[in-house]
C-alpha positions in Angstrom: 49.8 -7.3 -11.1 47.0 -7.2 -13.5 46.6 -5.7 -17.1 45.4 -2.2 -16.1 48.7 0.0 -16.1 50.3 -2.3 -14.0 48.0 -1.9 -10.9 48.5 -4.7 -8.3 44.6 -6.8 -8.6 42.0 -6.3 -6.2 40.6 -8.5 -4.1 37.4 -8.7 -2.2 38.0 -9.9 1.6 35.8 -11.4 3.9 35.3 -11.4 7.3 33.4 -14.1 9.5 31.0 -12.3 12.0 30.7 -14.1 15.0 26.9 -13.0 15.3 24.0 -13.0 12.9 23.2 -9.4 12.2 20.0 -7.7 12.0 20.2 -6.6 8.1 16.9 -4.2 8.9 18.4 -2.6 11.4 21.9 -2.2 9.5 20.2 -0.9 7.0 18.4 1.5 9.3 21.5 2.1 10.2 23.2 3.0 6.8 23.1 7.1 5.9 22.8 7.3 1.8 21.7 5.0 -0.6 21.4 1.3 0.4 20.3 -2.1 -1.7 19.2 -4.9 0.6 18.6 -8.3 -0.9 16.4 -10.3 1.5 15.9 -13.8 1.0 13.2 -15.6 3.1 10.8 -18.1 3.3 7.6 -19.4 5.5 7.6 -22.2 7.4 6.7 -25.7 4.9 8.0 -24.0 1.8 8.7 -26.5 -1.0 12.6 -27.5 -1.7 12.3 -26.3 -4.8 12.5 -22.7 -2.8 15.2 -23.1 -0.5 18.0 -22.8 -3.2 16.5 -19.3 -3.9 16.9 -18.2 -0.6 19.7 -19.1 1.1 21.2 -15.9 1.1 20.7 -12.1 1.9 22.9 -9.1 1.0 22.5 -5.9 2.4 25.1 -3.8 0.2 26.2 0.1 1.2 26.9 2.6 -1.0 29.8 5.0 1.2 32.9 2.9 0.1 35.9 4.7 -1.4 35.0 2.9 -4.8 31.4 3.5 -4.5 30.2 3.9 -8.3 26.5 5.6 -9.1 25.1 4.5 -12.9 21.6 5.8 -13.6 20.3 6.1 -16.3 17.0 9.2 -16.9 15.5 10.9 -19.9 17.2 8.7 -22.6 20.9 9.5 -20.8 23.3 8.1 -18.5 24.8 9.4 -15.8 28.0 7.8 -14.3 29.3 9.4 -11.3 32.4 7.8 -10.6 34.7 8.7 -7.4 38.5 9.5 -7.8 39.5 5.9 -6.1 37.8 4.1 -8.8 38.2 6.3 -12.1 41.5 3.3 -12.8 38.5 1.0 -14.2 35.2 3.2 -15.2 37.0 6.5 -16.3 35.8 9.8 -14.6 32.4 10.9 -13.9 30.2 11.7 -17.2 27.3 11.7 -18.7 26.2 10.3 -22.2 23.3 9.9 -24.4 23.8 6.0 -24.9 21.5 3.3 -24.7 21.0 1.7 -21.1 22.4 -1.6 -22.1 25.5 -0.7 -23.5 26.7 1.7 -21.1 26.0 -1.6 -18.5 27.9 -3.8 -20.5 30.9 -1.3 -21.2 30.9 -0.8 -16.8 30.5 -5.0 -16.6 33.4 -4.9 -18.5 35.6 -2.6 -17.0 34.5 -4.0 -13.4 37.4 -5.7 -11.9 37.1 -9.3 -12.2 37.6 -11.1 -8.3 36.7 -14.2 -6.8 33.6 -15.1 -4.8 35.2 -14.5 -1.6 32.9 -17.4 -0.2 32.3 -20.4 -0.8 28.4 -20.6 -2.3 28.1 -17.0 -2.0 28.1 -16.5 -5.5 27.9 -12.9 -4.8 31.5 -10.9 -5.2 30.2 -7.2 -4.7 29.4 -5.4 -7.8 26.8 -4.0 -9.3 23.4 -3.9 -7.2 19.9 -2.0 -7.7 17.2 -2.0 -10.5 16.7 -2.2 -14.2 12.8 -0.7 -14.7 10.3 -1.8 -17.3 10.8 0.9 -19.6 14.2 -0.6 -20.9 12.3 -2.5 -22.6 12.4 0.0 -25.5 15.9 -1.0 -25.9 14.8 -4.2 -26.9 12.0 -3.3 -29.5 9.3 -2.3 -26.9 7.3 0.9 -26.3 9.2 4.0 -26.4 8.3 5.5 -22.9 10.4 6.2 -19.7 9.7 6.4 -16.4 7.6 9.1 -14.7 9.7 11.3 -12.2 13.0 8.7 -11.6 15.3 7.0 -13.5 14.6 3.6 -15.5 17.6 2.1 -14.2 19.8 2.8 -11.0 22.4 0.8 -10.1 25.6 0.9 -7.4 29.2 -0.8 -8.1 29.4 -2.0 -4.2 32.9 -2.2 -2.7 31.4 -3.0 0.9 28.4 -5.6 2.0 27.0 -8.0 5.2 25.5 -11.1 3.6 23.7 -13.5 5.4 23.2 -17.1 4.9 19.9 -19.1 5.8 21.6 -20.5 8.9 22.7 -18.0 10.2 26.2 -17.9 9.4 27.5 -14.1 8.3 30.3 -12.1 6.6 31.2 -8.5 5.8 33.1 -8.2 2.3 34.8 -5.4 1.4 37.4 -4.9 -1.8 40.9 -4.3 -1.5 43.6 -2.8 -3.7 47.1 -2.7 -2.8 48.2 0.3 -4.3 45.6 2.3 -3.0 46.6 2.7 0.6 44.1 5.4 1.9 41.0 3.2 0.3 42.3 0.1 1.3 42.9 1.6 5.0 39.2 3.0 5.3 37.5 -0.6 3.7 39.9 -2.6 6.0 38.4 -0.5 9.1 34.8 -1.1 8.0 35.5 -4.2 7.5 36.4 -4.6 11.3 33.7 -2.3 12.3 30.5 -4.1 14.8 28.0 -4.4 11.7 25.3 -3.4 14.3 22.3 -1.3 14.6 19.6 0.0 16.4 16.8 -3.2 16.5 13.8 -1.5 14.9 10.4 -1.4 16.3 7.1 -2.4 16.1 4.9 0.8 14.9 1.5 1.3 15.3 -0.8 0.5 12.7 -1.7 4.0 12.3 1.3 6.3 13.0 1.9 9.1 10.4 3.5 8.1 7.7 1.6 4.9 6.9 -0.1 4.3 4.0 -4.2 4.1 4.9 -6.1 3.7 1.5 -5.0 3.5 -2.8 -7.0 4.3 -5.2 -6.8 2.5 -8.6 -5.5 4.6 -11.8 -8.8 2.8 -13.2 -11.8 1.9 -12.3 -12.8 -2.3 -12.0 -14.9 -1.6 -14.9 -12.3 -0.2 -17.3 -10.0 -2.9 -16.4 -12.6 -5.3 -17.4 -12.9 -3.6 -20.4 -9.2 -3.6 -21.1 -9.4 -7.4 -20.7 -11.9 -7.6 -23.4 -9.6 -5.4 -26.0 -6.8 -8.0 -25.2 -9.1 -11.1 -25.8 -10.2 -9.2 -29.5 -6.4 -8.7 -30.1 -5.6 -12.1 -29.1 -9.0 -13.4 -31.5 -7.2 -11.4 -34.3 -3.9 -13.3 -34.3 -2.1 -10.0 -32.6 -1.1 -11.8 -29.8 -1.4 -15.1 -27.7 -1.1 -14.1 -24.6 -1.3 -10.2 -22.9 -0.3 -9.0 -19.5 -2.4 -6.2 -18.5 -1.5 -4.3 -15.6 -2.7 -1.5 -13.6 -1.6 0.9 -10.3 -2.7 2.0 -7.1 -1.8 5.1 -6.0 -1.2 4.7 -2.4 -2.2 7.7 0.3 -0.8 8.2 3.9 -2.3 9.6 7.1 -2.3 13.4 7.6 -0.6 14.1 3.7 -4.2 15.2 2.5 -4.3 18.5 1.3 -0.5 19.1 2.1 2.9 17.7 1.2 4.7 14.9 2.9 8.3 14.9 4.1 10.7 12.7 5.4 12.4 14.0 8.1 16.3 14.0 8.0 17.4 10.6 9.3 14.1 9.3 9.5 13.4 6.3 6.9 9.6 5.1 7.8 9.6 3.2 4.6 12.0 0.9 6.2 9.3 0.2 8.9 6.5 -0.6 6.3 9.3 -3.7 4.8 10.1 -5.0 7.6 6.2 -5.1 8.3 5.6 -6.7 4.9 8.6 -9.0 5.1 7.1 -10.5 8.8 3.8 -10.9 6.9 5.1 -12.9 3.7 8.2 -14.0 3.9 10.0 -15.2 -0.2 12.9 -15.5 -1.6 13.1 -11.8 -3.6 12.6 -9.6 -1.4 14.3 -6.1 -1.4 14.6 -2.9 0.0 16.0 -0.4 -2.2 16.7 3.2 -0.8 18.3 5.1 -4.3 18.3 9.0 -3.9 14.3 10.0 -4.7 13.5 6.7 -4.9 12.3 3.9 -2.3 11.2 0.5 -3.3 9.6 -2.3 -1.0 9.6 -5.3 -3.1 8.0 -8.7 -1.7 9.0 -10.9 -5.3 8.5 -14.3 -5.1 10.0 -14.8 -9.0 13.5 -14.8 -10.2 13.9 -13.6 -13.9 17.4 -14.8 -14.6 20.2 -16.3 -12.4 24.0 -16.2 -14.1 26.8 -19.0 -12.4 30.3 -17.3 -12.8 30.9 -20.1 -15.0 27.9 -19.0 -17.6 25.4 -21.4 -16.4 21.5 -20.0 -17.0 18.6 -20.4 -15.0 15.6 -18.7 -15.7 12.0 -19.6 -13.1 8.7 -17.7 -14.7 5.7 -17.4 -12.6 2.6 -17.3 -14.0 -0.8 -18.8 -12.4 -2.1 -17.9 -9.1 -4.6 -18.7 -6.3 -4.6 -16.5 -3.2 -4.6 -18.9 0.0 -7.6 -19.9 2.2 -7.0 -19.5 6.0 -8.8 -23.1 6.5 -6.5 -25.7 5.8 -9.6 -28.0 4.0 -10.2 -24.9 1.7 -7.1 -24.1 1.1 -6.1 -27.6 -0.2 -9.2 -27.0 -2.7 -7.7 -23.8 -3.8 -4.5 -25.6 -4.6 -6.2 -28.1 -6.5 -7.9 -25.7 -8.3 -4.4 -24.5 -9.5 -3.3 -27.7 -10.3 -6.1 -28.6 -12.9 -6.8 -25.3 -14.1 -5.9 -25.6 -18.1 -5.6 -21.7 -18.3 -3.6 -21.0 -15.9 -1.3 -24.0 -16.9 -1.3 -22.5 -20.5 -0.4 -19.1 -19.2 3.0 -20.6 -17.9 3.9 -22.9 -20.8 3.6 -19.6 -23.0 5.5 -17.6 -20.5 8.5 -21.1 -20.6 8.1 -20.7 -24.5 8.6 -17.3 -24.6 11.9 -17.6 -22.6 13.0 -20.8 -24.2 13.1 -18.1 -27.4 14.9 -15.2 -25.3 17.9 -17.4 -24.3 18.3 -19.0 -27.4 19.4 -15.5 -28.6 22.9 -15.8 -26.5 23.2 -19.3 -25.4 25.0 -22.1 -26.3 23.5 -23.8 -29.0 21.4 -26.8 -27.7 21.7 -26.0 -24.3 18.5 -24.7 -23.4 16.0 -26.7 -21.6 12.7 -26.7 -19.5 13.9 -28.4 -16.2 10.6 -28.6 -14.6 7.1 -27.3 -15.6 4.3 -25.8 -14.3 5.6 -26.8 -10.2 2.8 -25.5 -7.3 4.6 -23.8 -4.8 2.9 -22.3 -1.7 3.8 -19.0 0.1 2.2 -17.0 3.3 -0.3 -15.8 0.5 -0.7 -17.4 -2.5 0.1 -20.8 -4.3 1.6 -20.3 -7.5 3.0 -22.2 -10.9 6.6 -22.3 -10.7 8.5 -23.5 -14.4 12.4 -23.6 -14.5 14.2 -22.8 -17.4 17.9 -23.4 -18.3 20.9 -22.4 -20.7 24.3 -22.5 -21.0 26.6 -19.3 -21.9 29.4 -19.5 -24.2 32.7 -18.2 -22.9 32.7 -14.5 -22.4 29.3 -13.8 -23.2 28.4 -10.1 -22.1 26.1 -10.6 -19.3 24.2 -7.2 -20.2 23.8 -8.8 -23.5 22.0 -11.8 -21.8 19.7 -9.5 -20.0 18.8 -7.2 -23.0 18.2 -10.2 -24.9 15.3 -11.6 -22.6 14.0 -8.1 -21.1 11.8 -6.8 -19.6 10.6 -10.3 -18.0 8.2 -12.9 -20.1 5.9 -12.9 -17.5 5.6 -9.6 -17.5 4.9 -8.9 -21.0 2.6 -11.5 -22.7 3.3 -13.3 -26.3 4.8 -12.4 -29.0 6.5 -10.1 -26.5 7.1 -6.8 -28.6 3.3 -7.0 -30.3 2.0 -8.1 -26.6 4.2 -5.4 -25.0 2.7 -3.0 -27.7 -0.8 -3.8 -27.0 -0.7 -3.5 -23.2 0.8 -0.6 -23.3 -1.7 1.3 -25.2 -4.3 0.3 -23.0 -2.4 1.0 -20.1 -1.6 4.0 -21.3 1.1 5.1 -18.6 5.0 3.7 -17.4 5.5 1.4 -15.4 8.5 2.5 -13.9 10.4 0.1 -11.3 7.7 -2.4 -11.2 7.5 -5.3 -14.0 11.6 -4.7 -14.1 14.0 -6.3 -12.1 16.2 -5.9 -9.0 19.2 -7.1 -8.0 23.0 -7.7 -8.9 25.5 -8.2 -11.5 28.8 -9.8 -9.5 32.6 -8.9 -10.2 32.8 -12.6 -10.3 30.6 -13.0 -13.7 27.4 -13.9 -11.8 24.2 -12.4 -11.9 21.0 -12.1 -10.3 17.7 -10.7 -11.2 14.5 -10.9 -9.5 10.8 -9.4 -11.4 9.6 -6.4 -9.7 6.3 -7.8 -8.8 4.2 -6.8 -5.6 6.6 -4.0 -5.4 5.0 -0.6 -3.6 7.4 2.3 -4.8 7.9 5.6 -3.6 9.5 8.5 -5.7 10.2 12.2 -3.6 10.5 15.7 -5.1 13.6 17.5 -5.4 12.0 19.2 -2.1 12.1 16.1 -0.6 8.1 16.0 -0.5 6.4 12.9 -1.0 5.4 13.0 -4.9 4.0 9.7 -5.4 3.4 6.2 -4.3 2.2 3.6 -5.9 1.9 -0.5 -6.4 1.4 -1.8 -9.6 -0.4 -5.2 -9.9 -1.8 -7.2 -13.4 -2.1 -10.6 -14.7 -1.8 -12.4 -17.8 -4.8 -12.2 -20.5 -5.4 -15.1 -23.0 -8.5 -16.1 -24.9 -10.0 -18.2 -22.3 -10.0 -15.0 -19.6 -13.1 -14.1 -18.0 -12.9 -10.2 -17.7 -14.5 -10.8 -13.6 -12.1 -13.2 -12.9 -8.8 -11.3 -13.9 -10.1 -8.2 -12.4 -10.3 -10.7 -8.8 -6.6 -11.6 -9.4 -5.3 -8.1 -9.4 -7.3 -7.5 -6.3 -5.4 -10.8 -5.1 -2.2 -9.3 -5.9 -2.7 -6.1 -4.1 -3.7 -7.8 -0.7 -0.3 -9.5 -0.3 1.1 -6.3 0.2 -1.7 -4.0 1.7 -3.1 -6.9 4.0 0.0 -6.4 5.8 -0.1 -2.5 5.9 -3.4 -2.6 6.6 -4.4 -0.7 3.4 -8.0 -0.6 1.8 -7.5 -0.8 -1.6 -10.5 0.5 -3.8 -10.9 1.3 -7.6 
């Protein structure tokens, strides 16, 4: 029995799988919304990666207790099914901050074990948390242009995959709710198969052919120049200044785009992009009007069930040479570049500050520092930050206390956050936020919406944007050419593999 009018506890149960599953074509598979967490690396990836990506989720949204939280326009919108109205109340909308409607449906999740052993994934809440949250925590006041700023599922089924192989189908169980328990005990013994997907041709319809820049080279080299005079003025230390590409697709010109019933070609442009470069964040998030291919190399923050804290900024980049001579120069080049290495100590700085807010005190401390690691693309500095939680800290609490992401936002944050947003001059909408879970167990993990290409449909259904934001941090050592060369870095490790031509 537990404490909720006598209710007998739930319980998540798991079921062995005797084969690895295709997760891409499961998810192809799935009708609605789905969230698939995709953990992967390329061959010769450092150590330090592999404990990012052992595991992948791919969790469905058609359970019994399937509950929808978005939050749009400054209100929230809980839609909540009669099955699981015992823990978040019925359906509703309210004109409360982001944060604290999370943390009010974190704590009214029911609390269950990690139903295997590592997992640290218990169902729960999965999807995104955009940039424009941020305002909850003394940022710009802007939302999101044309979808919600946050969107996320309370999951009661999921396939999760380790990095051997080995796989599971979870699904959560209550006693007293014969009907729900019946139809998540069936799925739960279902094939958890799908159609294999296919190879399509570089050129079908539907695939993205060229983006355009919201600005021009030149005015981002400008905008680099404004930062540098802010940071020469004591406004800031360090800025990250981003910009978009808005992405176009065979045959849409001069006419609307439409996804056929069924039909999910987005799918077929992440699976491209996850062949291309595999990492450790990637995700593909199908959420109503809403699609989001994600190839993050960066976790924001990671949350053990028992309030443990790590946090792994990314800041300093070098796009890869195909020659393995060159390339090692590259690297080197990364290793005794002062800028780049003061770019992440900031960044580690920054979050040392965000987690001190909630964590134990003395508990916080820089693990390693500016670590190279090498990925299909790019080689990058890598820091690792950690923290410890006290007892019954509210893990929306946490996350509002260090978001949006350091790396994403520059130092001071709220002054650098102020300045790049008047230069940017727009949202940013899914990208610079975060994706992925909050557990029924007390865990948590977030990855930073970076090299993220999202798509956001009509109420038609017509295509009414697509774009890919990319950026990089400004300090006073910047060279205007130089940062304008990263973002076009940034931008081929996603439309290299689409085989995109990228112009601004």
């Amino acid at each position: 029995m537990d404490d909720r009018g006598g209710l007998t506890g739930p319980r998540v149960v798991a079921r062995r799988l005797d084969a690895t599953p295709d997760l891409g074509a499961l998810a192809d598979a799935t009708r609605g919304d789905v969230v698939w967490l995709d953990s992967g690396l390329p061959d010769g990836a450092p150590d330090t990666a592999h404990e990012r990506a052992r595991w992948s989720v791919l969790a469905r949204t058609d359970g019994p207790f399937a509950t929808r939280f978005r939050h749009q326009a400054r209100r929230a919108v809980v839609d909540v099914p009669p099955a699981a109205e015992r823990w978040f109340g019925r359906s509703r909308v309210e004109d409360r901050p982001a944060f604290t409607v999370l943390g009010d449906l974190l704590d009214s999740t029911p609390s269950v074990d990690a139903p295997v052993p590592g997992l640290g994934f218990a169902l729960g809440w999965v999807g995104f948390l955009g940039y424009e949250l941020g305002r909850e925590s003394g940022g710009p006041d802007r939302t999101a242009d044309g979808h919600a700023d946050a969107e996320l599922w309370f999951v009661d089924r999921a396939v999760v995959v380790h990095a051997d192989g080995r796989a599971w189908a979870l699904a959560l169980v209550v006693d007293d709710d014969p009907a729900a328990g019946a139809a998540n005990q069936a799925w739960l013994e279902g094939p958890h198969t799908g159609r294999t997907r296919v190879d399509v041709a570089d050129a079908a319809p539907g695939l993205p052919v060229g983006a355009t820049g919201r600005v021009s080279r030149t005015a981002y080299e400008a905008a680099v120049e404004t930062c540098r005079a802010e940071i020469r003025d004591g406004n800031a230390f360090q800025v990250c200044l981003t910009t978009a590409f808005a992405v176009g697709t065979v045959g849409t010109v001069g006419r609307e785009a439409r996804v056929a019933p069924g039909a999910d070609p987005h799918l077929d442009e992440y699976l491209r992009l996850r062949r291309a470069d595999p990492v450790p964040f990637g995700a593909y998030l199908r959420l109503g009007p809403l699609r989001v291919a994600s190839r993050s190399p960066e976790r924001f923050l990671s949350i053990g069930a028992d309030g443990s804290v790590v946090a792994e900024p990314i800041k300093g980049t070098r796009r890869r040479d195909p020659d393995p001579e060159r390339d090692a120069v590259v690297r080197a080049g990364l290793v005794s570049s002062a800028k780049d290495r003061a770019e992440n100590v900031m960044i580690v700085d920054l979050l040392r500050n965000d987690l001190l807010r909630t964590a134990v005190p003395g508990s916080v401390h820089v693990e390693r520092l500016c670590d190279v690691e090498t990925y299909a693309s790019v080689h990058q500095f890598v820091s690792t930050v950690s923290a410890v939680l006290p007892e019954g800290a509210s893990r929306a609490a946490v996350v509002r206390a260090a978001f949006p992401p350091g790396s994403m936002t520059g130092a001071p944050k709220i002054s650098a956050m102020a300045i790049a947003d008047r230069l940017e001059d727009a949202p940013r909408g899914v990208y610079s936020g975060v994706v992925g879970y909050f557990s029924a167990d007390g865990s948590v993990d977030l990855s930073v919406a970076i090299r993220t290409l999202v798509t956001v449909f009509d109420a038609r259904g017509a295509e009414r944007s697509r774009s890919y934001g990319a950026g990089g941090a400004v300090t006073w050592s910047s060279v205007a050419a130089d940062e304008a060369d990263e973002v076009e870095t940034k931008t081929r490790s996603v439309f290299g593999a689409l085989g995109v031509t990228a112009r601004w």
